[in-house]
C-alpha positions in Angstrom: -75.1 -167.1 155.1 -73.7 -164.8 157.9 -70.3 -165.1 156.6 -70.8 -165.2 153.4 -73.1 -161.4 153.7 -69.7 -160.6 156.1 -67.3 -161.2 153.4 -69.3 -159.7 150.8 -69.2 -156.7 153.4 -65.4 -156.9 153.8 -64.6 -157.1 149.9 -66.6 -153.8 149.2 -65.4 -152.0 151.7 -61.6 -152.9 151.2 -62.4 -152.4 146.9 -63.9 -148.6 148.3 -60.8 -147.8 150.3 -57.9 -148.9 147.6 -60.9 -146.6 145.0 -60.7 -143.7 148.1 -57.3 -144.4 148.3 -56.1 -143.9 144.3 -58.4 -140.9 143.8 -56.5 -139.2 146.6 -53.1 -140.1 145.0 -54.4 -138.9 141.6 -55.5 -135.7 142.5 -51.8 -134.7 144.9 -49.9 -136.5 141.5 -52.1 -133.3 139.6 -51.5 -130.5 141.7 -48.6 -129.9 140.4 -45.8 -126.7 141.4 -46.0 -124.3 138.3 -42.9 -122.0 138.8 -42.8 -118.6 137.3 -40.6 -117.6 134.1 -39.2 -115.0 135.4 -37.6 -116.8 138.7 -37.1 -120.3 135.9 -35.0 -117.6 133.5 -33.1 -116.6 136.2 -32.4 -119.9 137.7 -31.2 -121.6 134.4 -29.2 -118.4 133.0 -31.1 -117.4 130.1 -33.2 -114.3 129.0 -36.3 -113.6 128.3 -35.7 -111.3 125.3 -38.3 -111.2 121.9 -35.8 -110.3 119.7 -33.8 -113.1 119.9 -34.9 -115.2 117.5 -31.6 -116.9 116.9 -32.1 -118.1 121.0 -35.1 -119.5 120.4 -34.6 -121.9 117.3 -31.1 -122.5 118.8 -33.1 -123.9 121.7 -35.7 -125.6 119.5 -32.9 -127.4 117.7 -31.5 -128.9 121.0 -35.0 -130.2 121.9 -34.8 -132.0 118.7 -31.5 -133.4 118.6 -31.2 -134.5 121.9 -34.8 -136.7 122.0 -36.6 -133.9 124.5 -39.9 -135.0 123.2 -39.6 -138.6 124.7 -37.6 -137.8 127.5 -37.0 -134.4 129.4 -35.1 -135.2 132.7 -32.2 -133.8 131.5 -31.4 -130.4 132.5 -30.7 -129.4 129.1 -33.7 -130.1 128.0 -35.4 -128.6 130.2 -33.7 -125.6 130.2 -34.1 -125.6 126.5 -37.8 -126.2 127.0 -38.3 -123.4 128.6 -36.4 -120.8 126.6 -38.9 -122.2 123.6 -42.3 -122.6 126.0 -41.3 -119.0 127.8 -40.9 -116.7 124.4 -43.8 -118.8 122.8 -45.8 -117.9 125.4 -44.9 -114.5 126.2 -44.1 -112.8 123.1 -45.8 -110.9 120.2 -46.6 -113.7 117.4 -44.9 -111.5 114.8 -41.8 -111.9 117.1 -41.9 -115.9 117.1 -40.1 -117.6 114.3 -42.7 -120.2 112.3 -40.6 -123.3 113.3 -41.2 -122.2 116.9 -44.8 -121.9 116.3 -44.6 -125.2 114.6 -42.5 -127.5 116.8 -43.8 -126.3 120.4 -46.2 -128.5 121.4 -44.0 -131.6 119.7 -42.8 -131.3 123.6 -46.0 -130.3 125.6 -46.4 -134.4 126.8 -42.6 -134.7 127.9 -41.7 -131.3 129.7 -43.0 -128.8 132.0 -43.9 -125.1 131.4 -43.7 -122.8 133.7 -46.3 -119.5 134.0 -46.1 -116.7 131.7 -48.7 -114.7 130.4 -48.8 -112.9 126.8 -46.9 -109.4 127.3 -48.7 -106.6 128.2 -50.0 -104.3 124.7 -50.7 -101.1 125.6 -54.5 -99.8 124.6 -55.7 -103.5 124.4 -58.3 -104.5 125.7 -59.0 -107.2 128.3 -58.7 -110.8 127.6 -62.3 -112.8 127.3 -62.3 -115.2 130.4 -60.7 -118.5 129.2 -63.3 -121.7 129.9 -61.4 -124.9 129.8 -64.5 -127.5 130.6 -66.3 -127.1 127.2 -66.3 -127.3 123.6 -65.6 -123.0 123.2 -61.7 -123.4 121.6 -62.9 -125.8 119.1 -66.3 -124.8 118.4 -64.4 -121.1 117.9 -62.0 -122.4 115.2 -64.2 -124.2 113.7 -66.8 -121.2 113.3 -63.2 -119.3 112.2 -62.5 -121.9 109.2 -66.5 -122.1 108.0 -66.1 -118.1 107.8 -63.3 -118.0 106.0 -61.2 -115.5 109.1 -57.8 -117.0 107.4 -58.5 -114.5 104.9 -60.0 -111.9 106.6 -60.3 -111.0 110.0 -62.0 -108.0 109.7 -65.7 -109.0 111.1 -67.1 -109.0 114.7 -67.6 -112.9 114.6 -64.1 -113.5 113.3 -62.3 -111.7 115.8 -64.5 -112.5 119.3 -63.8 -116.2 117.7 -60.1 -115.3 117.4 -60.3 -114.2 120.7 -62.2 -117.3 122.3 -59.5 -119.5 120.5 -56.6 -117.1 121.7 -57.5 -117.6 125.6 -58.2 -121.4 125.8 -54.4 -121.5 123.7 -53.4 -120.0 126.4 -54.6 -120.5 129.3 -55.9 -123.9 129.3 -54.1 -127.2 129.5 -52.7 -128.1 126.0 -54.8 -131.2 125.8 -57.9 -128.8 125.6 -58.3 -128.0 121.7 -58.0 -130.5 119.2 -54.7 -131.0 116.9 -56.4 -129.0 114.4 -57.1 -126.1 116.5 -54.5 -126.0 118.1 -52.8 -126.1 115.0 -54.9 -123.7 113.1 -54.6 -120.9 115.1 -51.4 -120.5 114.1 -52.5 -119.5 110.9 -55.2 -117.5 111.7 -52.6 -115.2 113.8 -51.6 -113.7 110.4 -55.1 -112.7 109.5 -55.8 -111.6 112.8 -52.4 -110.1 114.1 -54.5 -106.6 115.2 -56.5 -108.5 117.5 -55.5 -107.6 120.8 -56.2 -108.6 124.5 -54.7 -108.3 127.9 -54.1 -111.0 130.3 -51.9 -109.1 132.9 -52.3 -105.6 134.3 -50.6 -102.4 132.6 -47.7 -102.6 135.0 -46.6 -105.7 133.4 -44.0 -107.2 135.8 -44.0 -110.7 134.3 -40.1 -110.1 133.7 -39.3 -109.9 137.4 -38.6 -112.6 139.9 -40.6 -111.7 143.1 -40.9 -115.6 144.3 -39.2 -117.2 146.3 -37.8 -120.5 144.5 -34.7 -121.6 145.9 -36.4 -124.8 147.3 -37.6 -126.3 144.3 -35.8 -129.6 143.1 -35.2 -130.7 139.3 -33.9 -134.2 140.0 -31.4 -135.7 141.7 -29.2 -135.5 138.4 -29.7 -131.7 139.0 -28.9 -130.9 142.6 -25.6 -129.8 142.0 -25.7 -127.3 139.3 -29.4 -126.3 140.1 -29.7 -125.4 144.3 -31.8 -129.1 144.4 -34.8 -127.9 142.7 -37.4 -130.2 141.0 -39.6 -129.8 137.8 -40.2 -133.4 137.9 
């Protein structure tokens, strides 16, 4: 009996290390290095400018010629990624071409963003705090849809919903809203183009590369051309 309780005893603590053991590796695997726009733009040679729409879906059609959404090692991709992910992220929707709006996220699974904030609109208020552990985004285009904002955006409940969907797109990880919502608010953006908010100060710097990133690796495939820096 006293070896059997010992083994017992040995078993569950062994099956609690390897459980200590892969939470540990599971939360390092998620903290992963987000590198800014700005310094990314400056690394790969390309620029972070609104009005060029023909850059963008020039981009776009690499990522889909080349098999980006299944595999995005390749610094082409990548690059290209980011040239799509950066505008899409940082510019006015009326600047971003539909098939941009469209095809973005057909890439969200395979390659990694970098940080970039909506620009900077001038007598906007601040941006709602985003909260990415509920149900808000959805709940907020679903409230949207029922109330008809596609059409009109023009009440209080449409655009604080607009809003509440605008920040969790943003800010949260793309697995936070639904397909639908995340879909959607794509075309509520028409209805509700004059609804405004603020996620970075007035002095907008977003454009600059203050950081240090000349020791990030992309890959061993990459360490010539790119300084040995790694996006994954």
């Amino acid at each position: 009996n006293t070896k059997t309780y010992n083994l017992i005893i040995i078993t569950f603590t062994m099956k609690l290390t390897l459980l200590t053991l892969l939470t540990a590796l599971a939360t390092s695997s998620a903290e992963v290095d987000v590198h800014v726009c700005a310094c990314e733009a400056e690394e790969f040679g390309y620029t972070i400018d609104c009005a060029a729409e023909g850059a963008m879906l020039d981009a776009l059609n690499y990522l889909k010629s080349n098999g980006c959404a299944t595999d995005c090692m390749a610094a082409e991709c990548e690059k290209n990624y980011l040239i799509v992910q950066t505008h899409h992220d940082y510019c006015p929707e009326a600047d971003i071409p539909e098939a941009i709006e469209d095809g973005f996220h057909d890439y969200d699974e395979s390659c990694t963003a970098c940080a970039i904030s909506r620009a900077f609109t001038p007598g906007a208020p601040d941006c709602p705090a985003a909260v990415c552990t509920d149900n808000s985004g959805n709940d907020a285009y679903t409230a949207m849809a029922e109330a008809g904002c596609k059409s009109d955006c023009s009440s209080d409940e449409c655009q604080a919903n607009f809003l509440t969907l605008r920040v969790v797109h943003d800010d949260c990880a793309h697995d936070t809203l639904s397909k639908a919502s995340d879909d959607g608010i794509h075309d509520m953006e028409v209805a509700c183009a004059a609804v405004l908010c603020n996620a970075v100060a007035g002095e907008d710097k977003q454009l600059e590369c203050t950081d240090d990133h000349d020791g990030h690796d992309h890959g061993e495939e990459e360490e010539d051309s790119h300084d040995g820096h790694d996006h994954g």
